[in-house]
C-alpha positions in Angstrom: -37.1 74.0 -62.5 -36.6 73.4 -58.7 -37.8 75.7 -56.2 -34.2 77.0 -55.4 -33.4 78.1 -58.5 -35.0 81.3 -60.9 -34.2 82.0 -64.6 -32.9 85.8 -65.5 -31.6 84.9 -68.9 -31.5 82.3 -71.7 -30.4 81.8 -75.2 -30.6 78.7 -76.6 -32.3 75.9 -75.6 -29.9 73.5 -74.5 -27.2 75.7 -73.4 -23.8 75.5 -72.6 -22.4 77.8 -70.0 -24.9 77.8 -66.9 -23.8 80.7 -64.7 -25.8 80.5 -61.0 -25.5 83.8 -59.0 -26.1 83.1 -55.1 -27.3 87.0 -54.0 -26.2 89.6 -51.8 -27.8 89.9 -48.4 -31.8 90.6 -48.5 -31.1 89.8 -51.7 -33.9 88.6 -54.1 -35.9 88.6 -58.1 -36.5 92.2 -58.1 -33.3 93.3 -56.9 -31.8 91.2 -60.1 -34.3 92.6 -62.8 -31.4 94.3 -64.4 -30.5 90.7 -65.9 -33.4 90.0 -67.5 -33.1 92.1 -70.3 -29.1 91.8 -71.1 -27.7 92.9 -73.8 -27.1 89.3 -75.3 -23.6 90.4 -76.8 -22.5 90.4 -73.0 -22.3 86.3 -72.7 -21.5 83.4 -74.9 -24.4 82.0 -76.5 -26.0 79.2 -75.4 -26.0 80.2 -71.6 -28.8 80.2 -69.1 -28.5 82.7 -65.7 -29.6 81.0 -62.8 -30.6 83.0 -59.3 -30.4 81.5 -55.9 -33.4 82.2 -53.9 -32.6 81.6 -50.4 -36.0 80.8 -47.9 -37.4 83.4 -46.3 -38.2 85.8 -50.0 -39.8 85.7 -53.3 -41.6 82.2 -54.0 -40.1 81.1 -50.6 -41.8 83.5 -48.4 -43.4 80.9 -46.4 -40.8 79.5 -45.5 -38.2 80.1 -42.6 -35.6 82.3 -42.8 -31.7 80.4 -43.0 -29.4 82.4 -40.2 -26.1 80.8 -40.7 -24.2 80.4 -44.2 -23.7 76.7 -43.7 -27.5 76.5 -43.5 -28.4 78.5 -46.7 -25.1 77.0 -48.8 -26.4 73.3 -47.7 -29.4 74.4 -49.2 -28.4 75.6 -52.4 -26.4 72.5 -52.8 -29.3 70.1 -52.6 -31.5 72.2 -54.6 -28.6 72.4 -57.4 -27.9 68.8 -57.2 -31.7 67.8 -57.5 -31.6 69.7 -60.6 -28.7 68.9 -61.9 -29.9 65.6 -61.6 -32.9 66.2 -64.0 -30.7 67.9 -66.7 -29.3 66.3 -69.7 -25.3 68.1 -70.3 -23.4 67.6 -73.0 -19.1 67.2 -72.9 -19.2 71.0 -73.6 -21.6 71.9 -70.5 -19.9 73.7 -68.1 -21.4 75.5 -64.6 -20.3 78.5 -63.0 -21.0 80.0 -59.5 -21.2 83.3 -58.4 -21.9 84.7 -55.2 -21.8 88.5 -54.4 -21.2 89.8 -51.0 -23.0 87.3 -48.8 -23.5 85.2 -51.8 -19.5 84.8 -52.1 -19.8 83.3 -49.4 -22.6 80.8 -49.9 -21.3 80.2 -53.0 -17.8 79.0 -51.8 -19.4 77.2 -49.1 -21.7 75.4 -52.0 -18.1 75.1 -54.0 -16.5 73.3 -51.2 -19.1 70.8 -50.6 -19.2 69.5 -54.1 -15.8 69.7 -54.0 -15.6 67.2 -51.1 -18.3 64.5 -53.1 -16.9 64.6 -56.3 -12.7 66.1 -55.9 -12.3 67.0 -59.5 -15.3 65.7 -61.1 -17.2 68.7 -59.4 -19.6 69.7 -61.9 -18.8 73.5 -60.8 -16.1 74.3 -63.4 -15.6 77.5 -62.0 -16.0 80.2 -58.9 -16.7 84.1 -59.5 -16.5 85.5 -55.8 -17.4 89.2 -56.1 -17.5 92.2 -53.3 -16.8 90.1 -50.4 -14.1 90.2 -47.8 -12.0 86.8 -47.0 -13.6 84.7 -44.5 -10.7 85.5 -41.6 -11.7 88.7 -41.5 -14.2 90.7 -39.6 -17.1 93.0 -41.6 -17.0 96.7 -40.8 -20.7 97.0 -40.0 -22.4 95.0 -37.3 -26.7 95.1 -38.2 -27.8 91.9 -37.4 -28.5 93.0 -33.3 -29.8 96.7 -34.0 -33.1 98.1 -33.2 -35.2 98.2 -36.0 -35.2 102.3 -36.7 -31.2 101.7 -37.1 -31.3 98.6 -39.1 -33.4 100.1 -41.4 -31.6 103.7 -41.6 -28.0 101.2 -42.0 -29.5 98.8 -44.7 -30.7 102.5 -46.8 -26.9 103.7 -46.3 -25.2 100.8 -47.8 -28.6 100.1 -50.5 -29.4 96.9 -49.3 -33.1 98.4 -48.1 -35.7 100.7 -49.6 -36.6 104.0 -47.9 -39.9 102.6 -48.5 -39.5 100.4 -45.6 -39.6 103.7 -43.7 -42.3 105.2 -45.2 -44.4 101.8 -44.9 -43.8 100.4 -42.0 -46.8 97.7 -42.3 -44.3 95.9 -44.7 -41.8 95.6 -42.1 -43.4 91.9 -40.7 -42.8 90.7 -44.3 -38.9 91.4 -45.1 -37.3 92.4 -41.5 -37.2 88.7 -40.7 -35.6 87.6 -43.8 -32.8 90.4 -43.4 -32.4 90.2 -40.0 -31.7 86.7 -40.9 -29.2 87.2 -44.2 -27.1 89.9 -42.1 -26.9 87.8 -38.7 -25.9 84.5 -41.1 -23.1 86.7 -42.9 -22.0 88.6 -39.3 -21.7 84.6 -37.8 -19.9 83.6 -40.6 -17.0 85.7 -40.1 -16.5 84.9 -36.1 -17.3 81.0 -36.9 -14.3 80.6 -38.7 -11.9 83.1 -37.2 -12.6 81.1 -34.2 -11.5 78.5 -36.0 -8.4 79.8 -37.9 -7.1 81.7 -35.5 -3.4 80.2 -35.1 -1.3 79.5 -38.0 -4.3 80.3 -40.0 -2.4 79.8 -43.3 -1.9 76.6 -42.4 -4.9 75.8 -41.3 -6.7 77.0 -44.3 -4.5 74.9 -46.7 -4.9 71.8 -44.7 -9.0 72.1 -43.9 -10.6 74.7 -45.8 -9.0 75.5 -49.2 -10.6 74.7 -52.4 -8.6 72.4 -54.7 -9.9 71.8 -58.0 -12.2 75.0 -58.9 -10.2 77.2 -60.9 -11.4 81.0 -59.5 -11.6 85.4 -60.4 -12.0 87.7 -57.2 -13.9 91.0 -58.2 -14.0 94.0 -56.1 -15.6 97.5 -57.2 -13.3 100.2 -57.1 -15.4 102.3 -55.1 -17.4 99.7 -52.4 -16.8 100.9 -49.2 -18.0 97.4 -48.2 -15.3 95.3 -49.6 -11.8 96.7 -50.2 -9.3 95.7 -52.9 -6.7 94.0 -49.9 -10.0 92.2 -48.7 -11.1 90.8 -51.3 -7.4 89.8 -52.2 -7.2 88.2 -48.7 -9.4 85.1 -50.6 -6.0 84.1 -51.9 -5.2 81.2 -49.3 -8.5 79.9 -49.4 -8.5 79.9 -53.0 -5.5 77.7 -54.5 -6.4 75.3 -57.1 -3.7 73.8 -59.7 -0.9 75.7 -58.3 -2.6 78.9 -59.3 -3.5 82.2 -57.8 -7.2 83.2 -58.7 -7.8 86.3 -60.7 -8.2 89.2 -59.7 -10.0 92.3 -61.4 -11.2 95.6 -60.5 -14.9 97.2 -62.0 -16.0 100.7 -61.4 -18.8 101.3 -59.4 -19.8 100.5 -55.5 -20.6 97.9 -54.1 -24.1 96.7 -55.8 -22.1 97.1 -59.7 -23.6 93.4 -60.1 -26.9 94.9 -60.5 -26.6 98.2 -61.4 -24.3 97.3 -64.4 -24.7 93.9 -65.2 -23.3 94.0 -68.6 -20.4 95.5 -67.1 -19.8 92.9 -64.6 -19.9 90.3 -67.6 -17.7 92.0 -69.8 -14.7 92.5 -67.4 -15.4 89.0 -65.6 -15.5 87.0 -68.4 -12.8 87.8 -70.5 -10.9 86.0 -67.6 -12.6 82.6 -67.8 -10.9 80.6 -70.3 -13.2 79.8 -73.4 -12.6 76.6 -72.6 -12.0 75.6 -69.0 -9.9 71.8 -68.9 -12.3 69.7 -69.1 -13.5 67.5 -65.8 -16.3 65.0 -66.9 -19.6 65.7 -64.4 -20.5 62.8 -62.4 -23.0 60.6 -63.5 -26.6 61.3 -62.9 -26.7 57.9 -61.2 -24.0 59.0 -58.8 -25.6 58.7 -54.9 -25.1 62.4 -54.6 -27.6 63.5 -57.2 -29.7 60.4 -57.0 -30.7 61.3 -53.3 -29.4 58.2 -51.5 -26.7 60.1 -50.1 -25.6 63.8 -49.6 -22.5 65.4 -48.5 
């Protein structure tokens, strides 16, 4: 396993489904211990749960802390194609990416790139985006520039931060950096490309932007004051593979229901992935994109 990359779950030892989840902001291992111990009737068997860990956390604390999406999504695409590149799939292996909140939008950043090295042999057979709002439009809550006292008190609000961080404030040097850093690269994402799509941003988005080949469901929790139903809808244009609109579901809960009820989250998300999505061979492993001599 490459450093970019943590287990949460397995059955099976060569499985078959591969679901990668690219976290929330300030997101990390501990904050996804919920899916280490699911219930297995809540996936196929055969599948392996993959988490994203961005720099700046966990095993990566040493290093620097990404503060632009680009930056993190380029990074989760080299680590997944260096280890996709030491994996041995079969005709029935199939990967699918998840990103929640922030991650939604590293992981449609990651879609996209493979997308544009491989057009419909991307080995990412499908896109879960979850609790995020549509990249044209602008997040609620600014954090990323707030003193440290009101950082804090806004990141306990929304339950992206411990109180402990409050009561402790020796551990602040450890994890303000890293989500100081997560909230300023998701706050920057948003203006970066409204910037971009201001004028006939349909048009735009269809001709630049918009995902081709990757079949995709759009989740939103019926009570996240983060991420409304229309704003998560508003992924739509972006999101037009085959002709078809992506799926979109509703799950109860707010707006961390990936962790607090994971088996939840699987049960109403899956039942919308076909059993068997139409099958796109992956690349070779001798392709220049996995075999480092070129990345895109």
């Amino acid at each position: 396993m490459n450093q970019v990359f943590k287990t949460l779950y397995q059955s099976g030892a060569q499985p078959r489904e591969i679901l990668i989840i690219c976290p929330f902001a300030g997101g990390s291992l501990s904050a996804f211990k919920t899916w280490m111990s699911l219930d297995c009737n809540a996936l196929a068997k055969e599948t392996l749960v993959l988490l994203a860990t961005y720099p700046g956390r966990d095993h990566r604390m040493r290093e620097r802390p990404l503060t632009s999406i680009e930056a993190i999504a380029e990074d989760v695409a080299e680590g997944l194609r260096t280890w996709i590149a030491d994996q041995t799939f079969t005709k029935e292996t199939r990967i699918i990416l998840c990103g929640h909140s922030m991650g939604a939008q590293v992981a449609y950043e990651v879609c996209h790139r493979f997308e544009s090295s491989f057009g419909a042999l991307s080995p990412i057979k499908y896109l879960i985006l979850s609790a995020c709002h549509a990249p044209h439009l602008s997040s609620r809550r600014r954090l990323s520039q707030l003193n440290d006292d009101d950082f804090i008190d806004q990141l306990i609000a929304i339950g992206s931060g411990s109180p402990i961080l409050k009561q402790h404030p020796e551990l602040l040097p450890l994890f303000l950096p890293m989500l100081r850093a997560d909230f300023l690269a998701t706050e920057c994402y948003y203006q970066q490309v409204n910037y971009h799509q201001q004028v006939n941003y349909h048009q735009q988005v269809t001709a630049s932007k918009c995902l081709q080949h990757t079949p995709c469901t759009l989740v939103f929790g019926e009570h996240d004051p983060e991420a409304w139903e229309s704003e998560v809808a508003a992924w739509q244009p972006w999101l037009m593979p085959i002709g078809e609109k992506p799926t979109l579901i509703a799950i109860s809960g707010d707006h961390f229901y990936i962790t607090a009820t994971p088996e939840h989250f699987l049960n109403k998300v899956t039942v919308h992935i076909p059993t068997r999505v139409e099958h796109r061979p992956t690349p070779p492993m001798n392709h220049p994109h996995f075999s480092g001599e070129q990345h895109g």
